[in-house]
C-alpha positions as semicolon CSV with decimal commas, in nm:
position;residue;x (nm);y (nm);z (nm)
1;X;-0,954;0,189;-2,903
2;X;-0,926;-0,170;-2,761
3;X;-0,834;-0,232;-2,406
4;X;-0,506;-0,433;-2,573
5;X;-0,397;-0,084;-2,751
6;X;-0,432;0,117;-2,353
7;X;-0,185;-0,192;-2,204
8;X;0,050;-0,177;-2,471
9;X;0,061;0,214;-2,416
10;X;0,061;0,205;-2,025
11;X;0,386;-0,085;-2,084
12;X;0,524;0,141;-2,313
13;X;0,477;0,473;-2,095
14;X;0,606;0,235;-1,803
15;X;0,956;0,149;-1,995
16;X;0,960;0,492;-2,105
17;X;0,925;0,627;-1,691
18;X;1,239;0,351;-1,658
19;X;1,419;0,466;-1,897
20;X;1,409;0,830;-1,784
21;X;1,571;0,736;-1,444
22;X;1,902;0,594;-1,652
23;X;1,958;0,958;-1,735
24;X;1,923;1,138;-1,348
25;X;2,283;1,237;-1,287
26;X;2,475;1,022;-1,015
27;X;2,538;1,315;-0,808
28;X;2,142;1,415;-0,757
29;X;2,102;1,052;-0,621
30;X;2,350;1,062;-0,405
31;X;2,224;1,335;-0,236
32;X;2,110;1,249;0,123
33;X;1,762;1,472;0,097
34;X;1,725;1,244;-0,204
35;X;1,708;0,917;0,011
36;X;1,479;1,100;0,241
37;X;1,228;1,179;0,000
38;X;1,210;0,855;-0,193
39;X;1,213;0,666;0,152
40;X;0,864;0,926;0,244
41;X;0,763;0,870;-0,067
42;X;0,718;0,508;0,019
43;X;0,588;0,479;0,322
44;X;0,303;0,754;0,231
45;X;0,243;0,577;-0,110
46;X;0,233;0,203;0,094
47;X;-0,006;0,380;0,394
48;X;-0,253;0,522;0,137
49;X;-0,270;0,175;-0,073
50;X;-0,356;0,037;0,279
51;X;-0,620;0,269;0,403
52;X;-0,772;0,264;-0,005
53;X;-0,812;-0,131;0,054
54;X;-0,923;-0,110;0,381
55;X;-1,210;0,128;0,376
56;X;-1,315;0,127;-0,042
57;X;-1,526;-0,125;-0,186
58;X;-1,562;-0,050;-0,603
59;X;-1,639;0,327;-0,564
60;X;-1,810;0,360;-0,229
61;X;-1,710;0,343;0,110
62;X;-1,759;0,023;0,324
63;X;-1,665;0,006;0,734
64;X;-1,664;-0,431;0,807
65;X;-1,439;-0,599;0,946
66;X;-1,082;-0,500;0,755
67;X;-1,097;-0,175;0,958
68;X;-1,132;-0,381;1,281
69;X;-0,826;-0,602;1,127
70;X;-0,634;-0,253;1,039
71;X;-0,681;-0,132;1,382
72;X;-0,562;-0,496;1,529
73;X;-0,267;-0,488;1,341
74;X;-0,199;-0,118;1,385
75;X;-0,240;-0,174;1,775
76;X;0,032;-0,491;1,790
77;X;0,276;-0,295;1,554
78;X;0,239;0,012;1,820
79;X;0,359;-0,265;2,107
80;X;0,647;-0,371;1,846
81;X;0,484;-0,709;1,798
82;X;0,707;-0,957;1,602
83;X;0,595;-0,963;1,238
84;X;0,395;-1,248;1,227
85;X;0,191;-1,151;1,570
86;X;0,078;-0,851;1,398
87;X;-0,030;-1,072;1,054
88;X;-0,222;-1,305;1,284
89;X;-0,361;-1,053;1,527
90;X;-0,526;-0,861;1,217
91;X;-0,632;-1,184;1,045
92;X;-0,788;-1,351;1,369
93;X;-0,958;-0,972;1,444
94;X;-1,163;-1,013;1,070
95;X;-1,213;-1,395;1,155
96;X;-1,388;-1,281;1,511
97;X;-1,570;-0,986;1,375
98;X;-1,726;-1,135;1,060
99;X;-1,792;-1,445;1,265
100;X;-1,988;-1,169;1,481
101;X;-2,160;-1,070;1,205
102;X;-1,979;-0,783;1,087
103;X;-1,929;-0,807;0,724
């Protein structure tokens, strides 16, 4: 099979996921242990997507200086920086450590 024939299936299986949610009764989402699982769900799905870019590189493992970035950012956030001081604390940590030589 082409690669075009997998992306029309994976849009197809994607419209098909949407669809599916249409038909969950009103009453199951207004259930408060609902909200409390899809808000979990979230924050472990956007956490993993983080540490996956910050510590893969293709299929291997690579420490450089995103890690250093993560842990800049992760530090500020834990002192309840402002948004934007945690963006530009993790982006001036890379600058400093790649300008150091860790790539």
């Amino acid at each position: 099979m082409s690669l075009w024939i997998w992306l029309l299936i994976a849009c197809a299986l994607a419209y098909a996921w949407k669809l599916v949610g249409y038909f969950v009764p009103a009453r199951l989402l207004e259930d408060p242990r609902m909200s409390r699982v899809a808000g979990t769900m979230t924050i472990g799905l956007l956490a993993s997507l983080t540490v996956v870019n910050t510590l893969a590189t293709g299929q291997s493992l690579a420490v450089d200086a995103r890690l250093g970035a993560l842990v800049a950012a992760a530090v500020a956030l834990a002192l309840r920086a402002p948004f934007l001081v945690v963006v530009l604390a993790g982006a001036g940590t890379a600058a400093l450590l790649r300008m150091l030589g860790w790539n």
